[in-house]
matplotlib code that plots the C-alpha trace (Angstrom):
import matplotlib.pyplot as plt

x = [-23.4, -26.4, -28.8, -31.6, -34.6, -32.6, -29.1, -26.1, -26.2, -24.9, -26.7, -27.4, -24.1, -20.9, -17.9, -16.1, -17.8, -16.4, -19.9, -21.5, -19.0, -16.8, -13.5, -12.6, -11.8, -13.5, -14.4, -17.4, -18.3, -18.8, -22.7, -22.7, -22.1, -21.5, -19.5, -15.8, -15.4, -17.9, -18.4, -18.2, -22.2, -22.7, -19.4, -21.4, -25.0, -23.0, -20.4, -21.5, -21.4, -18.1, -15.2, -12.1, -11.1, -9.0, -6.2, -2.9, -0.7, 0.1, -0.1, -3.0, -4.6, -3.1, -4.6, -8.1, -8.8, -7.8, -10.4, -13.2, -12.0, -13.3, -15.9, -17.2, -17.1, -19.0, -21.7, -22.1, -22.0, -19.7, -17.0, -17.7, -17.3, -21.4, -24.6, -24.1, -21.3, -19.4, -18.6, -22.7, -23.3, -20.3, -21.9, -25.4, -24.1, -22.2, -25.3, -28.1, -25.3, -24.7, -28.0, -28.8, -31.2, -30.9, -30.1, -30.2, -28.0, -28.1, -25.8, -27.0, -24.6, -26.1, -25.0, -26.7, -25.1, -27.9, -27.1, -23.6, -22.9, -26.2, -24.6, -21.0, -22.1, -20.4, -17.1, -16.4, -15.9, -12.2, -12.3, -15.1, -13.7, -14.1, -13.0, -11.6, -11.5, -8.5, -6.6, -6.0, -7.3, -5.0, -1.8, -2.3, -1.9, 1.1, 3.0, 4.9, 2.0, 4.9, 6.8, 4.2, 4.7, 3.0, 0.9, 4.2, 5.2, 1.7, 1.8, 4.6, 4.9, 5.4, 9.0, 9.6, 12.7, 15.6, 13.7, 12.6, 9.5, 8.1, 4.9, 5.0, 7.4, 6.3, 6.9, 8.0, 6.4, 3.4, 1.8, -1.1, -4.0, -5.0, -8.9, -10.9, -10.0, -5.8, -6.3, -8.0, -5.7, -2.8, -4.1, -4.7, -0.7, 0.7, -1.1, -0.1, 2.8, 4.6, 8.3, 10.4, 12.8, 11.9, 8.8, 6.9, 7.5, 5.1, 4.7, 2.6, 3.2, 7.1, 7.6, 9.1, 9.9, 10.0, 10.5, 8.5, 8.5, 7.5, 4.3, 3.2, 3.6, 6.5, 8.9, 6.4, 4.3, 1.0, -1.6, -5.2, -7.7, -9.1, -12.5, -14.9, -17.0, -16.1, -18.7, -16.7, -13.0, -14.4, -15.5, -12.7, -10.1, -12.3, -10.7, -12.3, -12.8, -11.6, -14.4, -13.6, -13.8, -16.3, -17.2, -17.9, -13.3, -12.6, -13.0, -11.9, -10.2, -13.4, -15.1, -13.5, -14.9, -11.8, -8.6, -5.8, -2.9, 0.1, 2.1, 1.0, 2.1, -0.5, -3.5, -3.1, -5.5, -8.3, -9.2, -9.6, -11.0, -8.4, -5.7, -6.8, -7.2, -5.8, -1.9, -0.7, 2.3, 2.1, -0.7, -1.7, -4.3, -5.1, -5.6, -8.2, -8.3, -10.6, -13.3, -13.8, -13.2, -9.6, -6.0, -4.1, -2.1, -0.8, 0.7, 2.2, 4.3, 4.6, 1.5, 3.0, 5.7, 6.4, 7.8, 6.7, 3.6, 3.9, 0.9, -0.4, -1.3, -3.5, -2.1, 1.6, 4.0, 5.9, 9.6, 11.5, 14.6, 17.4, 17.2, 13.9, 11.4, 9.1, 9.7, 7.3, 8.1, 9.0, 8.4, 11.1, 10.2, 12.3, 10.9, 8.1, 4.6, 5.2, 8.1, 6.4, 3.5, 4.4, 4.3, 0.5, -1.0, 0.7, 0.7, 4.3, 6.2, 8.5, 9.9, 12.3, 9.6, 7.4, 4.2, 1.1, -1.0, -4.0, -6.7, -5.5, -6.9, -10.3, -10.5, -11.9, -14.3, -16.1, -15.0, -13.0, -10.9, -9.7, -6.7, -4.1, -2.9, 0.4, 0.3, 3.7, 5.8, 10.1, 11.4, 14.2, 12.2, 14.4, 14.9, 12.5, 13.4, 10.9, 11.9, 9.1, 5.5, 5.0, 1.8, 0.9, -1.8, -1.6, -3.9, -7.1, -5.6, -5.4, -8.0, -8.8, -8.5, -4.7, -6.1, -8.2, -5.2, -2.2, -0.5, 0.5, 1.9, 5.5, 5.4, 4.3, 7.4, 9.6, 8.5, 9.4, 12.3, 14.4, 12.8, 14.8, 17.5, 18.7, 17.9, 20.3, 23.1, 22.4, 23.8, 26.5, 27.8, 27.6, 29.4, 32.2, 32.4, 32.4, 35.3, 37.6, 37.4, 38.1, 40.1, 38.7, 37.5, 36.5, 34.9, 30.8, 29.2, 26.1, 25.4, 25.7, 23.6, 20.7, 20.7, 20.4, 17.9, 15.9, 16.0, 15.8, 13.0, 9.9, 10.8, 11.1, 7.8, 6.2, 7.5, 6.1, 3.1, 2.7, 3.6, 1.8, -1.3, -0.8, -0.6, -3.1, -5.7, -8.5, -10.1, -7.4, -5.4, -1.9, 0.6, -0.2, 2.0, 4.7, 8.0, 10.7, 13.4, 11.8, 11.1, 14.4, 15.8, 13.2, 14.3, 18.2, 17.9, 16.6, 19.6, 21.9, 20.0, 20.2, 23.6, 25.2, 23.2, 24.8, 27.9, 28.6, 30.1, 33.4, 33.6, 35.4, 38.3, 40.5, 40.4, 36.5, 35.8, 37.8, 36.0, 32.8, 33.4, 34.4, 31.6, 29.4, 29.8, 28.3, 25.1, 25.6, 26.1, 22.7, 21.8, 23.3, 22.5, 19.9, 18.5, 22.1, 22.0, 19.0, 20.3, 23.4, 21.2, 19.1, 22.1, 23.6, 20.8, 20.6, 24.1, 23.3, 20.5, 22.7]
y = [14.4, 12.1, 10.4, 12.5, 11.8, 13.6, 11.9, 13.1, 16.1, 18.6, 18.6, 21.9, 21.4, 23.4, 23.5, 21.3, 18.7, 15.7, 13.7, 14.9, 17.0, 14.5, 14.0, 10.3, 9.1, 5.8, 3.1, 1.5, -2.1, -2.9, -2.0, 0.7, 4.7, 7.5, 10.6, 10.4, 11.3, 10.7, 12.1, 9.5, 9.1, 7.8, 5.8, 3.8, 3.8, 2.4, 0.8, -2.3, -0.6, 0.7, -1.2, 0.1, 3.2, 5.1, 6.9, 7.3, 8.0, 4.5, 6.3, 7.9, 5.2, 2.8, 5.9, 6.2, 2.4, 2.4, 5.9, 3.7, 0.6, 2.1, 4.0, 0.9, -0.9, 2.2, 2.0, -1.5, -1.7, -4.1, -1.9, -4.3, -8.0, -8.3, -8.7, -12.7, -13.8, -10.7, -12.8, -13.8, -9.9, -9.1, -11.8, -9.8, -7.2, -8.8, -10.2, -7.1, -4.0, -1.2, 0.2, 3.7, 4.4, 5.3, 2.5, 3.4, 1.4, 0.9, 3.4, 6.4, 5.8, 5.3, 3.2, 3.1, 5.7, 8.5, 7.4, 7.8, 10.7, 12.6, 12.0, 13.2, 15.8, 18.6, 16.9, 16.1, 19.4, 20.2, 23.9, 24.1, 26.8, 25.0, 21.5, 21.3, 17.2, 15.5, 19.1, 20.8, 24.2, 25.7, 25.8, 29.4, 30.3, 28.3, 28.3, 30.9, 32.6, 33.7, 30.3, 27.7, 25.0, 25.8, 23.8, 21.9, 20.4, 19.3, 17.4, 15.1, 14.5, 18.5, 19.9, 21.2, 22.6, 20.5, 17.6, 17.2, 17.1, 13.2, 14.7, 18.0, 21.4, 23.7, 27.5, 28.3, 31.8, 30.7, 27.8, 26.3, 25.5, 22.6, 21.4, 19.3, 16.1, 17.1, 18.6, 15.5, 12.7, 15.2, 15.3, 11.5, 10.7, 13.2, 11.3, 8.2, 8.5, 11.9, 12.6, 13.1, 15.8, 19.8, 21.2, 24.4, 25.5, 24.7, 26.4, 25.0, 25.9, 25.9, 23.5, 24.8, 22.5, 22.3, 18.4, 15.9, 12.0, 9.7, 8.5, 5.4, 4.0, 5.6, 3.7, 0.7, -1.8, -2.5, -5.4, -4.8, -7.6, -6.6, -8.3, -7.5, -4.3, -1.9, -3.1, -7.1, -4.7, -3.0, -5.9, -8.2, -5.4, -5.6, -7.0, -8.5, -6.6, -7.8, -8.5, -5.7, -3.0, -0.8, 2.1, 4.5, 4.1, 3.1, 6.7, 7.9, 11.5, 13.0, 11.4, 12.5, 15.4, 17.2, 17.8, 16.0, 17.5, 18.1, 17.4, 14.0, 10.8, 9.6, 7.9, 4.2, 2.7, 0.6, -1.3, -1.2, 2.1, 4.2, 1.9, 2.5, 6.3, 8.2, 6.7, 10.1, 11.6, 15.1, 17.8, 20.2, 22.8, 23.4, 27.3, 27.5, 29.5, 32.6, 30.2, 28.0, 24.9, 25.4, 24.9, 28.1, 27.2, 24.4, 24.6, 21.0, 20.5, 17.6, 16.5, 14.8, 15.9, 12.7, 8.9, 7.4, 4.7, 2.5, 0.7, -3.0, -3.2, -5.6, -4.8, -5.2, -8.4, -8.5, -9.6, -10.9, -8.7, -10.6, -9.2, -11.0, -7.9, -7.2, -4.8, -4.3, -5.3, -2.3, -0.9, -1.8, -0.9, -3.0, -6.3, -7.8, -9.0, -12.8, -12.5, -12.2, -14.4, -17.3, -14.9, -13.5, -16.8, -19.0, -19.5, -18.5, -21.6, -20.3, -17.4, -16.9, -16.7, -13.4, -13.0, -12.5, -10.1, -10.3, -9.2, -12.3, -14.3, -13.2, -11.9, -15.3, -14.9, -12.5, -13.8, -17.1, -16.0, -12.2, -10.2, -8.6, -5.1, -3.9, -0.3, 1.7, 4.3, 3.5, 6.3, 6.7, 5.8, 8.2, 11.2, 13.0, 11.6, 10.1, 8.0, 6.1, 4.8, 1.1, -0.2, -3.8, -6.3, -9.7, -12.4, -13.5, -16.6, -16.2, -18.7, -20.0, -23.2, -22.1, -23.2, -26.4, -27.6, -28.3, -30.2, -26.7, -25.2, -26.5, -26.4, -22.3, -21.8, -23.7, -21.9, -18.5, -19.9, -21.1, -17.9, -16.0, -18.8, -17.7, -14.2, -13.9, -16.5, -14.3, -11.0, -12.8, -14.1, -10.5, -9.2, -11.4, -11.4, -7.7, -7.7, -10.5, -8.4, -5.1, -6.7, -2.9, -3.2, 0.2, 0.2, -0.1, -3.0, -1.3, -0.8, -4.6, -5.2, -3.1, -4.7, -8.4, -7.7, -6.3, -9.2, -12.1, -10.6, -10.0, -13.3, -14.8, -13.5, -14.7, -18.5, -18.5, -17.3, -19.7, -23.0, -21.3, -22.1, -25.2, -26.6, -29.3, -27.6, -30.4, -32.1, -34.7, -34.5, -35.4, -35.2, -31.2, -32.1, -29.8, -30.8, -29.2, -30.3, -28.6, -25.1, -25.5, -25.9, -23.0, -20.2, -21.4, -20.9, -17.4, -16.0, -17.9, -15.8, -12.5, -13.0, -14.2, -11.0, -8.7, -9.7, -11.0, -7.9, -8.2, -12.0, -11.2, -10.5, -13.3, -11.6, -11.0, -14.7, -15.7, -13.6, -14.3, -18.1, -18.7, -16.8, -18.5, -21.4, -19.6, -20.0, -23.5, -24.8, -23.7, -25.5, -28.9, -29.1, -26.5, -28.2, -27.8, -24.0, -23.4, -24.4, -22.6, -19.6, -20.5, -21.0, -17.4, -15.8, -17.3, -16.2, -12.8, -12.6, -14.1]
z = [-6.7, -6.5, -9.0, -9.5, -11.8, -14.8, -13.7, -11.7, -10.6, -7.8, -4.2, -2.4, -0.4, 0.7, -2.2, -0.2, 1.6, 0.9, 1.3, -1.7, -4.1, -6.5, -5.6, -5.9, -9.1, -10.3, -13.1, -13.7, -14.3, -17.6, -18.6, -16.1, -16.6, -14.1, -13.4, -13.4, -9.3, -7.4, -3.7, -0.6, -0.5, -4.3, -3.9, -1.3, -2.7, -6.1, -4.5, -6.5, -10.0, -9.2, -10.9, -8.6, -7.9, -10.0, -8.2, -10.1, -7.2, -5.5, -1.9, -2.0, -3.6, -0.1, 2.0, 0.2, 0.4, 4.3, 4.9, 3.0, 5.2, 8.2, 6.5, 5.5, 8.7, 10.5, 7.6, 7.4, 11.1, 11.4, 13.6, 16.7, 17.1, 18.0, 17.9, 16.3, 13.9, 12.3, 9.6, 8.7, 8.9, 6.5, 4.3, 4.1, 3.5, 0.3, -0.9, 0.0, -0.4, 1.7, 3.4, 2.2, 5.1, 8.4, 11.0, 14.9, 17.0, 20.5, 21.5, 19.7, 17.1, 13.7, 10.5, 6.9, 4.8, 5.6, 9.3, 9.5, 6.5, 8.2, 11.9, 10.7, 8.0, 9.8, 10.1, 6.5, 5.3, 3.8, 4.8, 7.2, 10.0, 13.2, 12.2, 8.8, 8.0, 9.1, 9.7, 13.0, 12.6, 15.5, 13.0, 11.7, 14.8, 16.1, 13.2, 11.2, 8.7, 6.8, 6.8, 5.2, 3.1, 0.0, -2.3, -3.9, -0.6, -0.4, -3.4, -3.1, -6.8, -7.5, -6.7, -3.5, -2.5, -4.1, -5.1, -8.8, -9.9, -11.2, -13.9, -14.7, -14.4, -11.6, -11.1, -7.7, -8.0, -10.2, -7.8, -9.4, -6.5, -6.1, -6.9, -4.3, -5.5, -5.3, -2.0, -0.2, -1.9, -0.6, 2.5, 3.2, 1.6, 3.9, 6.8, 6.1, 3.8, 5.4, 5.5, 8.7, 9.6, 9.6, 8.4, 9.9, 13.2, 15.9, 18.7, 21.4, 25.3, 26.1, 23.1, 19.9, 17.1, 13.4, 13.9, 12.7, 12.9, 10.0, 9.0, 9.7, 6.6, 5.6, 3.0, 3.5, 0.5, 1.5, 0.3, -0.8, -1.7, -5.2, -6.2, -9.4, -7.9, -4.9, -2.4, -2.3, -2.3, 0.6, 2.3, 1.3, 3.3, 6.4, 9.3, 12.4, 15.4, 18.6, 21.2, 23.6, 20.3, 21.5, 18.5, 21.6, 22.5, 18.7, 17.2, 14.0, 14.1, 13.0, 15.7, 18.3, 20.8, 21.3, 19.3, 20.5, 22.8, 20.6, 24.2, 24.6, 22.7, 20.4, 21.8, 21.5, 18.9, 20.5, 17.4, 13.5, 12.3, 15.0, 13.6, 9.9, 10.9, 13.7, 14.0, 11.5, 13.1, 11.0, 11.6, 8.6, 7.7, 4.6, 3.4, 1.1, -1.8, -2.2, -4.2, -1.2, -3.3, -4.3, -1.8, -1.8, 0.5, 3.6, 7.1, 7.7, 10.9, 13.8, 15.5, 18.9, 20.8, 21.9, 20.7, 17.7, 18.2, 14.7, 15.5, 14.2, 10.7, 8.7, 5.0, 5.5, 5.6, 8.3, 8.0, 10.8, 12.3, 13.2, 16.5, 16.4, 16.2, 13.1, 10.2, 7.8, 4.1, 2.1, -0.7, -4.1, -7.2, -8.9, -7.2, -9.1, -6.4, -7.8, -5.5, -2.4, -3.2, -0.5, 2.1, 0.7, 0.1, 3.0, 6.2, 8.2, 8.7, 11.6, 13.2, 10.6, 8.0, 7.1, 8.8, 6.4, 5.9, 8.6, 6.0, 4.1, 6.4, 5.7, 2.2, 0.8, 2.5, 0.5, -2.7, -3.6, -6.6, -6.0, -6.8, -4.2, -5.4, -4.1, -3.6, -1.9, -1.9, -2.2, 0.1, 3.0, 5.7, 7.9, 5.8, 3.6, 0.3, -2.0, -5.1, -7.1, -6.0, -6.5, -7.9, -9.0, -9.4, -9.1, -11.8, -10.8, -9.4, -5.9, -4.1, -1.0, -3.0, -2.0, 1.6, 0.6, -1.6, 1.0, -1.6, -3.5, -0.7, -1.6, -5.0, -4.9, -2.3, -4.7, -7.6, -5.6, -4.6, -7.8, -9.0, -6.7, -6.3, -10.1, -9.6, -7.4, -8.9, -12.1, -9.9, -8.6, -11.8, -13.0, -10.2, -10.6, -14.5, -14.1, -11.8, -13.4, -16.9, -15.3, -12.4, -10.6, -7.7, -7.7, -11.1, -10.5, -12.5, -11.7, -15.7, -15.8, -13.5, -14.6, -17.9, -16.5, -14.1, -16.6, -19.0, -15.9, -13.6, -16.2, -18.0, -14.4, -13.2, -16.4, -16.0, -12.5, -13.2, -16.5, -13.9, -11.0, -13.2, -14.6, -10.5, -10.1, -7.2, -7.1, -4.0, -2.4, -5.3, -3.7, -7.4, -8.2, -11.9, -10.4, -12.1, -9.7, -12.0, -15.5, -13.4, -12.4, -16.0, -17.0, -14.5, -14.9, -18.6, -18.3, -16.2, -18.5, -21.4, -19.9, -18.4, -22.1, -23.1, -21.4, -21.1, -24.8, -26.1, -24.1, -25.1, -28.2, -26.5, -24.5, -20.9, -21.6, -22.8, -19.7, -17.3, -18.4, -18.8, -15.6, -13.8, -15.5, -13.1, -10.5, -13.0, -14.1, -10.5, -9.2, -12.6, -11.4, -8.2, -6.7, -4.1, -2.2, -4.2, -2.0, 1.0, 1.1, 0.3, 3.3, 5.7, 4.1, 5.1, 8.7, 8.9, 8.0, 10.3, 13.4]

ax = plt.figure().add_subplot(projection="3d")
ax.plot(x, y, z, "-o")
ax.set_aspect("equal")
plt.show()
């Protein structure tokens, strides 16, 4: 759609060109209308009306923002390191918006969105013949025709096989076709998001193989900047190009003369839009359906018959292995973002402390008070088995006043800490109450264990965020009113809550009041003297680490 004279309306365009027909879902800032999806040109020329997008599937949502990452950096012109400071360009674009016209580069490339859409037209078609976007039109033909994976494998929240289905009951021999919105969002969480192990068999020289290796950001939780309209979002997740990034070597998939060879290993990124891109280990074609804008049908199979490349990211912490290596963070859904907020808004200490986020360290840029959205997907990374996406939003409290006020930087990892400090005392005391009543060491306290969590960690994430605010942030102010022993008292008396919660019904009895009594101390100990609490959780995790 565009805005004609008489509103939104349809452009004289194929069904499924993802330029110009609506397929991403969006809000609108307050005081401003417009169609529920919009197509990727009007997302760009209203990029500052636009609220946030509004994709329910966490994934997809992770995969979408990445796509418009690199779309933005192409448009904007700001995919290589020069002419002049990157970071002054970013900055007029933030204050004039995206260009709609035209804008020659030196190269031949063009930016602008009628420069980059008009250059690329041809490539952003879902079911064009020749080079269906982001598919590898050569899969009818080296894999089974009568082995494909249907529309319910495509969509990983539909039942496939023996997994269950997460929204809605689906017929096995009644598939419902997807529309163009479904099949893109699909599309981009298989690429990113995909499951290892056997899919369709591919056939391509003297290789035959139905195997396929994860995708790249498989089991992972990644970190978006969030500001007040879509144009700062967009420009808040840009990362800076290295100086040798040349757009001519840094191509997106779309971009890229030839399709790859199956037989090779991936092609090494060479700077932020292949990394955002072109690092998918799977390879599928959609089938369309006789309309031309619905999916009938999907071939998805392995894309490389060759090593896994898990390339650098910019939206993922990175923990430390004890072996030394990196891992990224993954995804839980049962652990709250307050809980890794030292490791968002500071700086890493040491090598046994998570690296941040790289976009972090340019997201203030663009706007000084923003939100960081966590957006994941809790799976096996090793086996295709997919348990619950994982989607949260930080307050509007996250500042680079964080960076101007060093004098915070302890009190926010203290406040994480004793968080976590009693979190954990809290399981432990559970544990062992659970065990000294039962005296089973068989028996599962995992009912137990559910029930405090529940009570400790929202009441927990609530008290940080209520002291988190009340830090004193101003210029040179050196006392930030951080009482370490009153957030200590505060996080203590909410395990002791949920712990005498849960365990109160077996206190009735002698052996239960015993039990319970004594594990308590496990509680009240942290309570007395946490500073040494903290440290022997510091030492047991160096231990386990060793």
């Amino acid at each position: 759609m565009t805005r004609n004279k008489g509103g939104w309306g349809r452009v004289n365009t194929s069904a499924s060109n993802l330029i110009d027909q609506p397929w991403i879902p969006v809000a609108w800032v307050k005081g401003q209308s417009g169609p529920p999806e919009v197509g990727l040109r009007d997302l760009f020329v209203h990029a500052r009306e636009i609220r946030t997008l509004l994709v329910p599937e966490a994934p997809a949502h992770s995969a979408l923002l990445r796509l418009l990452y690199a779309l933005t950096a192409r448009i904007a012109a700001l995919d290589e390191a020069g002419p002049g400071s990157w970071g002054d360009r970013r900055e007029q674009v933030r204050e004039q918006g995206f260009s709609e016209q035209s804008i020659d580069l030196p190269d031949g490339r063009k930016a602008g969105i009628e420069g980059y859409f008009g250059q690329w037209s041809h490539r952003f078609d879902l079911f064009d013949g020749d080079r269906p976007w982001l598919q590898d039109p050569r899969l009818p033909d080296q894999c089974d025709r009568n082995n494909t994976a249907g529309v319910h494998k495509l969509v990983m929240s539909r039942a496939a096989g023996n997994n269950h289905s997460w929204f809605e009951h689906w017929s096995h021999d009644n598939p419902v076709p997807l529309d163009l919105s479904q099949s893109a969002l699909a599309l981009l969480t298989w690429h990113y998001w995909g499951d290892p192990g056997g899919l369709s068999r591919r056939a391509v020289g003297q290789v035959r193989s139905h195997y396929a290796k994860a995708s790249p950001l498989r089991a992972a939780l990644s970190y978006h900047p969030q500001c007040d309209n879509l144009l700062l979002t967009l420009l808040a997740g840009l990362t800076p190009p290295d100086g040798s990034v040349s757009r001519h070597t840094d191509l997106c998939p779309w971009e890229r003369e030839d399709l790859p060879d199956p037989l090779k290993p991936m092609p090494e990124p060479q700077g932020p839009c292949s990394r955002l891109t072109a690092c998918s280990q799977h390879a599928l074609c959609l089938v369309p359906a006789p309309d031309g804008e619905h999916t009938a049908d999907a071939y998805i199979t392995w894309a490389y018959d060759a090593e896994r490349i898990r390339p650098e990211d910019d939206y993922l912490i990175w923990d430390i292995t004890k072996d030394g290596t990196t891992s990224p963070r993954l995804a839980h859904s049962s652990r709250s973002l307050w809980r890794d907020i030292d490791a968002l808004l500071l700086k890493q200490l040491d090598d046994a402390h998570p690296v941040q986020p790289k976009v972090m360290d340019h997201a203030f840029d663009v706007s000084e008070y923003l939100r960081v959205r966590a957006l994941g997907f809790e799976q096996d990374a090793s086996q295709a088995a997919n348990h619950q996406y994982v989607d949260s939003v930080t307050p509007v409290l996250l500042s680079r006043v964080e960076e101007d006020a060093p004098s915070t930087e302890r009190p926010v990892r203290q406040l994480r800490e004793l968080g976590e400090l009693f979190g954990h005392r809290l399981e432990q005391a559970t544990k062992e109450a659970w065990l000294k009543y039962t005296d089973d060491k068989k028996n599962d306290p995992g009912a137990w264990l559910d029930a405090v969590a529940a009570r400790y960690w929202p009441s927990a994430e609530d008290e940080f965020w209520s002291r988190f605010r009340q830090l004193t942030r101003s210029d040179g102010a050196m006392d930030t009113g951080f009482d370490f022993d009153a957030a200590c008292r505060a996080f203590g008396r909410h395990a002791l809550d949920a712990y005498e919660a849960v365990t109160d019904s077996v206190t009735r009895t002698p052996r239960g009041a015993k039990a319970v009594t004594k594990a308590k101390a496990v509680i009240l100990a942290a309570l007395k003297d946490p500073h040494k609490a903290m440290q022997q959780a510091v030492t047991k995790s160096a231990a386990k680490k060793s």
